[in-house]
C-alpha positions as CSV (number, residue, x, y, z in Angstrom):
1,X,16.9,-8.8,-8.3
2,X,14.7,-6.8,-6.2
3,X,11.1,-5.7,-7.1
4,X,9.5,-2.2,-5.7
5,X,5.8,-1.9,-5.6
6,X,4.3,1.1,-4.8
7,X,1.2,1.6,-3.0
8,X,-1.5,4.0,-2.0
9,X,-3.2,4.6,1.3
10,X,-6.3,5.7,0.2
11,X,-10.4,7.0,1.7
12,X,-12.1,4.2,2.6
13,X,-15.3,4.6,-0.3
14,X,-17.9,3.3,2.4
15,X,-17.1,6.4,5.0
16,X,-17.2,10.5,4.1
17,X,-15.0,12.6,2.5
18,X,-12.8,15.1,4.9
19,X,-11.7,18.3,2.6
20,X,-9.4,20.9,3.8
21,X,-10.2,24.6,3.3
22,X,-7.4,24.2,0.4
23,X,-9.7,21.6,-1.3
24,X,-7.5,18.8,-1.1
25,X,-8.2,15.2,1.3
26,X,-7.8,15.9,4.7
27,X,-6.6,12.1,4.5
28,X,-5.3,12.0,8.5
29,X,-8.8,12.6,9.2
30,X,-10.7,9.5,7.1
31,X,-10.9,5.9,7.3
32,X,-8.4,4.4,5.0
33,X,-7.9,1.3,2.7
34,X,-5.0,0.2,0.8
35,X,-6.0,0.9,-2.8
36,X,-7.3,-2.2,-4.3
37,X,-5.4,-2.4,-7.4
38,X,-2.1,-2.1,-5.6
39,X,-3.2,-5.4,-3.9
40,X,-3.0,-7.1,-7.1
41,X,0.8,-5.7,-7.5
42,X,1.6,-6.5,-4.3
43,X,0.7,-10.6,-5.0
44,X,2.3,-10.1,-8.6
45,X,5.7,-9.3,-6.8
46,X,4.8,-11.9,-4.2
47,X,4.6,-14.9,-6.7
48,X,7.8,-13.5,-8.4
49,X,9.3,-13.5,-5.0
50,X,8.1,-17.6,-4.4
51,X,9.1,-18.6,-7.5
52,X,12.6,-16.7,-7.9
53,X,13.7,-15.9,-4.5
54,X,13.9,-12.2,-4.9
55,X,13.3,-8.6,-2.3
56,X,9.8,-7.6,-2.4
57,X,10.0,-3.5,-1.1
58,X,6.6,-1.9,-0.9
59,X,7.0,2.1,-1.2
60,X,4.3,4.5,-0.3
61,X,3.7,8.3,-0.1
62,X,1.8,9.5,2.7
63,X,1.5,11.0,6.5
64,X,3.3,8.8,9.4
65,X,0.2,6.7,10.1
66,X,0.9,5.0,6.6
67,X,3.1,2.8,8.5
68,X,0.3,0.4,9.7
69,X,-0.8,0.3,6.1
70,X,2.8,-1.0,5.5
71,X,2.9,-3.1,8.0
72,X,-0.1,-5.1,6.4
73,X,1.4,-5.5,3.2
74,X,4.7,-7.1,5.4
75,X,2.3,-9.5,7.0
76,X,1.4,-10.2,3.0
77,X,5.2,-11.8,2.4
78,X,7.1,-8.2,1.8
79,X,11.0,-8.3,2.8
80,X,10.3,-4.4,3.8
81,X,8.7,-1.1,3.3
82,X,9.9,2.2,2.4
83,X,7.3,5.3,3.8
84,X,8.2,9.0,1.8
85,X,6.5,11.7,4.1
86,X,7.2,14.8,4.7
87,X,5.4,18.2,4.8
88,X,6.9,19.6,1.3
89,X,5.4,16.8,0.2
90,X,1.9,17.2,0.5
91,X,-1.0,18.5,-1.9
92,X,1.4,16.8,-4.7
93,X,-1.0,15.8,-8.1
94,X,0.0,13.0,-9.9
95,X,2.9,15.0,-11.6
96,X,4.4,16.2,-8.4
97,X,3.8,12.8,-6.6
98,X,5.4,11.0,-9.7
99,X,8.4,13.3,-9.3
100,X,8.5,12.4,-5.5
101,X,8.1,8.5,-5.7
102,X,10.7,8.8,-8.9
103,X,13.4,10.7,-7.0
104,X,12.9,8.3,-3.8
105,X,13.2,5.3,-6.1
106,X,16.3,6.4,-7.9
107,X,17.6,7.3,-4.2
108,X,16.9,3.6,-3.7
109,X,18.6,2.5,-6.7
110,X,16.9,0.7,-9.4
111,X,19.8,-1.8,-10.7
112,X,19.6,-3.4,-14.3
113,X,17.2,-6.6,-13.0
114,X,15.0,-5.0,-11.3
115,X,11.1,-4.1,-11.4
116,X,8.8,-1.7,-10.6
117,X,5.0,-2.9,-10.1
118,X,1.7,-0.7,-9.4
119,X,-1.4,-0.6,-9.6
120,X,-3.5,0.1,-12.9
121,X,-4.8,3.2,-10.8
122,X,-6.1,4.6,-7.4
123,X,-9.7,4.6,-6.7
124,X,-9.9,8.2,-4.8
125,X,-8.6,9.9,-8.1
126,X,-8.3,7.4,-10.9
127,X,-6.0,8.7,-13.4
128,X,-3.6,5.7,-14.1
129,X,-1.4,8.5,-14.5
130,X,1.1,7.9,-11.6
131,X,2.5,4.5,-12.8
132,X,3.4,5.6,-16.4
133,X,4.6,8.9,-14.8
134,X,7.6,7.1,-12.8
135,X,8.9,5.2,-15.5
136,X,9.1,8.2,-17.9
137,X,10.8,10.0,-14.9
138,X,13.4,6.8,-14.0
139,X,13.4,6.6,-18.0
140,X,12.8,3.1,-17.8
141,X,10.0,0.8,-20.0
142,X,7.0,0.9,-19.1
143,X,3.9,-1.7,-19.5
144,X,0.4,-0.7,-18.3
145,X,-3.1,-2.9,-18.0
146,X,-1.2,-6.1,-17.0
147,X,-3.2,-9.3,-16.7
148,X,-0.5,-11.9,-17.0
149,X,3.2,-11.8,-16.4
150,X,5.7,-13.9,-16.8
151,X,9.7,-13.9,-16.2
152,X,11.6,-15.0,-18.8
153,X,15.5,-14.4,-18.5
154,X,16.1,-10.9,-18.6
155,X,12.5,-10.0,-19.3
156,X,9.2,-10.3,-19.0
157,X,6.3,-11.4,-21.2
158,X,3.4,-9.4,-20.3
159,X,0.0,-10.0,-21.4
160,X,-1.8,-6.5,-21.8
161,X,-6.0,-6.5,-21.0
162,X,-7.9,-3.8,-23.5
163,X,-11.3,-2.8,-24.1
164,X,-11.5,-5.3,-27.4
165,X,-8.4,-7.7,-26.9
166,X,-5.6,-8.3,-25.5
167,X,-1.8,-7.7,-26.3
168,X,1.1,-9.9,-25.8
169,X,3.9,-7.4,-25.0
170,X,7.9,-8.3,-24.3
171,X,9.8,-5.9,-21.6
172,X,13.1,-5.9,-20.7
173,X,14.8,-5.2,-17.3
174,X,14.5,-2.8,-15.5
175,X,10.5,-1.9,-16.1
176,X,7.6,-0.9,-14.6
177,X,4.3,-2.7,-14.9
178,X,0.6,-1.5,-14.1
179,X,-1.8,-4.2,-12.9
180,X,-5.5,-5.1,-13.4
181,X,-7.5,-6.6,-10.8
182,X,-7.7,-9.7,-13.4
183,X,-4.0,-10.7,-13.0
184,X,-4.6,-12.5,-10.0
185,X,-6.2,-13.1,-6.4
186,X,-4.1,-11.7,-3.0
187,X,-3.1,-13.7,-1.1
188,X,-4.4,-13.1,3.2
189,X,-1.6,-12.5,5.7
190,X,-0.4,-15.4,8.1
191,X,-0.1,-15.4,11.8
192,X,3.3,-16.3,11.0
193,X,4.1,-13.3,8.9
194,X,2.3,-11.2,10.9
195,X,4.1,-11.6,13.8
196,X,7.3,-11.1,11.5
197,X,6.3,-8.4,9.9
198,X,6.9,-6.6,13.2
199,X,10.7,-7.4,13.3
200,X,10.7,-6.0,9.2
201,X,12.3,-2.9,8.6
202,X,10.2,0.1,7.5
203,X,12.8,3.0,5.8
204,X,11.2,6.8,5.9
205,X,12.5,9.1,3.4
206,X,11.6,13.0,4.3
207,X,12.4,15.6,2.3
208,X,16.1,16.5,3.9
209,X,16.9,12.6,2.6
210,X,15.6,13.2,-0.5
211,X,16.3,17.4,-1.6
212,X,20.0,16.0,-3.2
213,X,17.4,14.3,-5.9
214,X,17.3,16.0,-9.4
215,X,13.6,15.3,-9.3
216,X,13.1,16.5,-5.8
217,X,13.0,20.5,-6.2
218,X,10.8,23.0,-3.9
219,X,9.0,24.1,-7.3
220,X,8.0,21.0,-8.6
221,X,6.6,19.1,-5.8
222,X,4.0,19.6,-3.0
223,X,1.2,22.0,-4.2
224,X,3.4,24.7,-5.1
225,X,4.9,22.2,-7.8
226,X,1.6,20.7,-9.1
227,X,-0.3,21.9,-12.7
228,X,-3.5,20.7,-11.4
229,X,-5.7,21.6,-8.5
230,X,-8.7,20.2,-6.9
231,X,-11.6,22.7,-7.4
232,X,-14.0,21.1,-5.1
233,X,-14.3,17.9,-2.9
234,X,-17.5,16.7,-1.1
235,X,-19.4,13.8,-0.4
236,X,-21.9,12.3,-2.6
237,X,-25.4,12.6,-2.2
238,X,-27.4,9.6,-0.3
239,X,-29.8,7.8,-2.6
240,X,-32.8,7.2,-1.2
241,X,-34.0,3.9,-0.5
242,X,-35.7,1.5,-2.7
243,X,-39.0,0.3,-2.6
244,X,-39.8,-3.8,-2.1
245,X,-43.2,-4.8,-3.7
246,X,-44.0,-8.2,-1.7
247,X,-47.3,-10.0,-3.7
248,X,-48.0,-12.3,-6.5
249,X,-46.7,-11.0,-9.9
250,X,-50.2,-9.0,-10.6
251,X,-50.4,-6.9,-8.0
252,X,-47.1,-6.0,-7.6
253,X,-46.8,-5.3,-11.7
254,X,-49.8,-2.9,-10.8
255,X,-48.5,-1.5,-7.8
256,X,-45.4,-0.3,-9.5
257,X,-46.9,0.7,-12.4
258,X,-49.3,3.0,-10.4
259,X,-46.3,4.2,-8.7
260,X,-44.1,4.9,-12.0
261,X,-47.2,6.6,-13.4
262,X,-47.1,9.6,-9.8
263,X,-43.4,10.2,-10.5
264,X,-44.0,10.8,-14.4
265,X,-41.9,8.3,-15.2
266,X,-43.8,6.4,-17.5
């Protein structure tokens, strides 16, 4: 049994936004994070991993210096990593990237036990529409909005979190699950697995590995091969800052009531 989670280096939210003259992320050029919600898949896999034994592979699309990103999730408890970069690659929308990840995947192989986890979305585009795209593309089951899983046999019970509820949803192998930030804590790295993590094998898949792939064709990847395109990126707007009112509960109801009254606000 071995259990792919795929992951997304993405803009640290706290720094600016670098755009190329395209309109896409310069992404080489900002601070980076692993996207939060692929944290959550990561420690899914992890406790699968502690409580059956099985290969955790973390799989990621992105530029060469997605590698130390990888080698983070390693230090996590993953057996080893999987980086698919390459030129023809980039400016891929969700559709193209889906294609990309899909093909690398099926490269991979995805035997009849296995499972694919990510997260519910990414927080530089949030679609949720990369997940769901895979499995249509490996034409495998898919479960999205996971807050609970658990392995039983051949498959998985999977409690689904919704806007009113929750469903209770039953999956067999292989499938690929979405997860919520609610279906658990991660876990920190170790100075143990840190240090082993170095000695872990990280596999790159460029496009010459990969162009034998159904999925992987010149026209439907990259930006040539995406429907949709970014028609402008920038970076928010500072607010301005706030005003602290420091007196008894009088004056400072007057004080801001003066002050609401010279903006028009009330």
């Amino acid at each position: 049994m071995r259990i792919y989670v795929c992951v997304k280096q993405v803009p640290d939210t706290s720094g600016k936004v670098a755009v190329n003259e395209n309109g896409t992320l310069n992404r080489a050029s900002m601070d980076t994070i692993v996207n939060p919600d692929d944290l959550n898949a990561v420690e899914a896999a992890l406790e699968l991993k502690d409580e059956l034994g099985c290969q955790v592979t973390v799989v990621t699309m992105g530029p060469p210096p997605a590698k130390a990103m990888l080698r983070e999730l390693l230090a996590m408890g993953a057996d080893d990593a999987v980086l698919i970069s390459g030129r023809e690659f980039g400016g891929s929308d969700t559709f193209a990237t889906s294609q990309i990840i899909a093909g690398a995947l099926h490269n991979l192989g995805v035997g009849d036990e296995d499972i694919v986890f990510c997260g519910r979305q990414a927080i530089d585009g949030d679609t949720a529409q990369v997940g769901p795209q895979i499995a249509e593309k490996l034409g495998i089951p898919q479960v999205t909005y996971a807050g609970n899983i658990q392995k039983d046999g051949n498959k998985l019970v999977v409690k689904r979190l919704l806007e009113d509820g929750y469903m209770v949803v039953e999956v067999f192998t292989p499938c690929l699950i979405t997860c919520v930030k609610e279906l658990n804590e991660p876990r920190y790295m170790t100075v143990k697995n840190i240090i082993e993590s170095e000695n872990k094998p990280i596999l790159v898949l460029d496009y010459e590995a990969l162009k034998d792939e159904e999925l992987i064709d010149l026209d439907s990847i990259g930006l040539k091969g995406s429907p949709t395109n970014i028609f402008k990126s920038f970076t928010p707007p500072q607010k301005g800052e706030g005003v602290v009112y420091s007196d008894s509960v009088e004056v400072m109801s007057k004080k801001l009531t003066e002050d609401l009254v010279k903006k028009h606000i009330v």
